[in-house]
N, C-alpha and C positions, 0 to 999 in steps of 0.2 A: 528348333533349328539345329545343323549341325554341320560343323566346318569337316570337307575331305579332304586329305592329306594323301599326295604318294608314298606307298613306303614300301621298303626293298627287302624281301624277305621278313616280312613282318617289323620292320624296324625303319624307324620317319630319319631321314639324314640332316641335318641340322637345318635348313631352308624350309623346306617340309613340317619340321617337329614345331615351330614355333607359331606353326596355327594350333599347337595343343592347350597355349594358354594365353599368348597375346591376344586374340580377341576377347575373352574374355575380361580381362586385364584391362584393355582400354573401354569398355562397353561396361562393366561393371556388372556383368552378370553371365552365368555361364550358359554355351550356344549349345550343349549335346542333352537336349532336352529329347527331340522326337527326331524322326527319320522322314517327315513328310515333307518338311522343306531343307534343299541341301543346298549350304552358302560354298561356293568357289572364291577362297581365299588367296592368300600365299600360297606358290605354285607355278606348273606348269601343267595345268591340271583341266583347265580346257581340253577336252580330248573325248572322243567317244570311246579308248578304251577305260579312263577314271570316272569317268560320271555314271552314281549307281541310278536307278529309277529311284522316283519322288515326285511327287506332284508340286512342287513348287520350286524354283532355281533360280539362287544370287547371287550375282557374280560383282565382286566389289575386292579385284588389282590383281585378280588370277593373267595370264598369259598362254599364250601358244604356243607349239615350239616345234613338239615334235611327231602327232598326230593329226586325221581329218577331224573337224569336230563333231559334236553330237548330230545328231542326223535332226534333230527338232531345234537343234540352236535357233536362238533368237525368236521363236516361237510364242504362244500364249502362256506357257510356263516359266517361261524366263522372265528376269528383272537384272539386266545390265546393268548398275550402278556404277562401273569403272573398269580399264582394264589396265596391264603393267606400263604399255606403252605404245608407242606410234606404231610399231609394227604387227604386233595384236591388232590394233583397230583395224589395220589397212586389209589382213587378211582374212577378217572376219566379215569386212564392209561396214565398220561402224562406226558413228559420226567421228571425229578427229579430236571432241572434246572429251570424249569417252575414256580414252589415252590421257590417264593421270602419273601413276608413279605405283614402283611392287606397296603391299604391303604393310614389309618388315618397316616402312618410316615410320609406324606407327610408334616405335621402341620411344620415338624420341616425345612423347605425350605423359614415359611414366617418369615418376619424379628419380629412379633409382639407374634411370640410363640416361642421365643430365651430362655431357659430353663434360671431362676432365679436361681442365689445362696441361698443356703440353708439358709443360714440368712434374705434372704427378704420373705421366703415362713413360713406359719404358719397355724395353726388349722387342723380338721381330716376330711375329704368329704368323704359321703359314698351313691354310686348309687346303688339301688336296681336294679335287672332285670325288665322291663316294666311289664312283664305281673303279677308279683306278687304285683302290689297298685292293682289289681282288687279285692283283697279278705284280701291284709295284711295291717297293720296300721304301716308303715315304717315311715312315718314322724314323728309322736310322738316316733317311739324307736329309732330314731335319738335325737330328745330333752332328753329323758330320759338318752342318754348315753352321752350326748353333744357336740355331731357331728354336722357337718352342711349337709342337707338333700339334695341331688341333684335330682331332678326330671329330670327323662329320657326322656320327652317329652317337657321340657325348652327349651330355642333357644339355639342351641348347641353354638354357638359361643360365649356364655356368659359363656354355662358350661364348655365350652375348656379354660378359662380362670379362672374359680374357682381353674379347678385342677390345673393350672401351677402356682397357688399363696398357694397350699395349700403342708404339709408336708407330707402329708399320706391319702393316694387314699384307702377306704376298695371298693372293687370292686363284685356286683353282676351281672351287666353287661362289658359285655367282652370288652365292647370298653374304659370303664371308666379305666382300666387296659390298655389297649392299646394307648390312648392317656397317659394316665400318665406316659407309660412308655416314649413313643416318648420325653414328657417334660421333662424327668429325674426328676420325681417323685418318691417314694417311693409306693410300690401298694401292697395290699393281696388280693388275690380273694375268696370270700366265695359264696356258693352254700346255697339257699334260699329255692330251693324245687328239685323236679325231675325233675324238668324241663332245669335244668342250664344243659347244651350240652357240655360234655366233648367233643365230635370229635371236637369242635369248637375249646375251650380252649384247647386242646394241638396242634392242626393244627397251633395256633398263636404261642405257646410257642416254640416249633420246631424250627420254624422257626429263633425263636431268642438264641437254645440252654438254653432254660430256663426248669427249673423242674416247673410242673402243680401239686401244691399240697392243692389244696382248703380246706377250714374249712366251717362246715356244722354251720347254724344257724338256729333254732329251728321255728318254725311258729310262727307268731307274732298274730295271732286269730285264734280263733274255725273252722270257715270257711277255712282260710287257712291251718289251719292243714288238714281240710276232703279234700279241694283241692288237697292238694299234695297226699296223700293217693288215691285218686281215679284216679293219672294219669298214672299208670300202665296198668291198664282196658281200655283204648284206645289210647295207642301209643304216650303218653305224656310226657313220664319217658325218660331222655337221661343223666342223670347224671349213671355215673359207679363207684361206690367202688375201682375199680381197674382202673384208668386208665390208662393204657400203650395202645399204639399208637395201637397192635394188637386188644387189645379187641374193640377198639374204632372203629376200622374199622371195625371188624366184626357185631358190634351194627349197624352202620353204613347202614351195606347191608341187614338185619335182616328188618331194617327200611324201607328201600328203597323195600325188597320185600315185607313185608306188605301190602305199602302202593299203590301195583303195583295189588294187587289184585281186581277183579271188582265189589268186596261187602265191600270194606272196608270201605268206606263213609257211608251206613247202618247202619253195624257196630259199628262205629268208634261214631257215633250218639247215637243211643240205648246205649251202657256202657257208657256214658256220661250223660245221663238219670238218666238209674238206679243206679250208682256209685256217685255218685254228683247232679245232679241237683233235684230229689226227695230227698234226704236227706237235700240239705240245706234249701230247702223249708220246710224242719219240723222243722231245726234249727231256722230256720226265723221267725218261729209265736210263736204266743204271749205266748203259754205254756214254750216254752223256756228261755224266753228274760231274764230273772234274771240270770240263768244258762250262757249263752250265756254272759252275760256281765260281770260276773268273769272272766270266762275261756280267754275271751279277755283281762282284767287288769291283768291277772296272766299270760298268752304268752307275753303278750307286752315288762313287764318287763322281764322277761326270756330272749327275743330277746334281750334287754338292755342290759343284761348285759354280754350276750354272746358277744357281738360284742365290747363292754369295755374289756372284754379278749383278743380279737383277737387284738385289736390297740398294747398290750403287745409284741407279736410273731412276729419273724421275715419277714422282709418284704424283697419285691425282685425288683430287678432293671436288665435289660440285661446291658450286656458289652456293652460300649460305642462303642468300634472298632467295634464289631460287628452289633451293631444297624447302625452304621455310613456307614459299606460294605451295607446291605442292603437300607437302605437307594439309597445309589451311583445308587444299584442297579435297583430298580423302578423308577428314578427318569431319567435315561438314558431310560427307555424306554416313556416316554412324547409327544416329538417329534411324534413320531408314531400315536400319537391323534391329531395332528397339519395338519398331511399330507389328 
């Protein structure tokens, strides 16, 4: 068997990276044996642009999010074992008990990610979403606010261990919040750009009866700012004002029909063009570069100090009995990857 993993430029971002040996870890034996059965693990990975061919497919806490699915989904080659959560199930059509929980709760099965008493845990970790270091300057508004900087494309197993030493996870990727919470960490999730996928985050939070109620942080550069600004114009924008689970599904299929269209790649291209890439390319040259480097020391700090706010606001943890039933529950289906 063998677990698939998104990865961005040939490189798994820390949510991603930790189907490299968590399964193996909890299963006791390693999955990248052969190519003819392929396990949908941790993820967003449901999708018929990630899933390679294989004659056999298990899907055991992957999710939806941002794709139509496989065109054979649910098929004679499938074996659904589970999926992240309620809103997976619902836009797949699959039973309701299907919708377990991501995962990463697995971390809490090995004896080396035993959740620390609050007195041995200290200082504030805060992981940006990967794709926002392409255009934000996240590590310096980390120094500035005096957080410590989690790079999403670090070896996960180092940064699985930051969070479970640290007091307060500020979370702009969803797994950084999903591990933290597995540790019994304290976590707030904030939204970076349009990009942050509420179907995602509350498909996890569901799951655990938690409320999804993210705090927006302002762009930390010029660039960034026009990035996010220009990701409405091609189907980049998944963050919702509103999110309740309905509207998330209906963004959801909005999405999914979009992208089922057969000029959407065209498309999809050209307003990425003209919305972003010819503008920053003006911002980029030299007539600008003074302007440009304000606007960047004056976002950065901005970001600063937003997020020195947000370590203030209440932070969220699931119910132990509850994370613990889910847990139970994933954890009895394993076996099933043995056979």
């Amino acid at each position: 068997m063998r677990v698939i993993c998104w990865k961005y430029d040939q490189e798994s971002n820390f949510g991603d990276d930790l189907n490299r040996w968590l399964w193996s870890r909890v299963l006791g034996f390693p999955l990248d044996v052969d190519d003819e059965t392929i396990v949908l693990g941790i993820g967003t990975v449901i999708s018929n642009v990630h899933v390679p061919l294989a004659k056999r497919y298990i899907v055991i806490s992957s999710g939806a999010g941002y794709d139509p699915k496989p065109a054979d989904f649910g098929g004679p080659k499938w074996e659904i074992l589970s999926v992240r959560g309620p809103l997976t199930a619902a836009v797949l059509n699959l039973p309701p008990e299907k919708a377990i929980i991501d995962g990463a709760a697995l971390l809490r099965l090995l004896p080396e990610c035993e959740p620390l008493p609050a007195a041995e845990r200290a200082g504030i970790v805060f992981m940006p979403h990967y794709e926002s270091l392409s255009t934000g300057n996240w590590r310096q508004v980390c120094e500035m606010a005096g957080f410590t900087f989690l790079d999403p494309f670090a070896d996960s197993e180092e940064t699985v261990q930051r969070i479970r030493k640290a007091s307060l996870v500020i979370a702009g990727a969803m797994h950084a919040a999903i591990v933290a919470d597995a540790l019994r960490v304290p976590w707030i999730a904030v939204a970076l750009s349009p990009q942050s996928n509420s179907f995602k985050w509350l498909d996890w939070t569901l799951s655990l009866n938690l409320p999804y109620r993210p705090v927006t942080v302002p762009a930390s550069t010029l660039l960034e700012f026009l990035r996010n600004q220009s990701f409405r114009f091609y189907g980049e924008a998944f963050f919702l004002k509103n999110p309740t689970p309905s509207n998330a599904i209906k963004h959801y299929r909005r999405t999914v029909q979009r992208k089922s269209w057969k000029h959407w790649p065209t498309w999809r291209w050209r307003m990425m063009k003209l919305t972003y890439l010819f503008p920053r390319r003006v911002i980029d040259s030299a007539a600008f570069s003074g302007f440009k480097k304000q606007q960047d020391a004056d976002r950065t700090c901005r970001a600063a100090e937003q997020l020195r706010r947000i370590a203030e606001m209440p932070s969220y943890l699931s119910d132990e009995t509850i994370f613990m039933s889910r847990l139970e529950q994933i954890a009895s289906l394993l076996p099933m990857l043995k056979g």
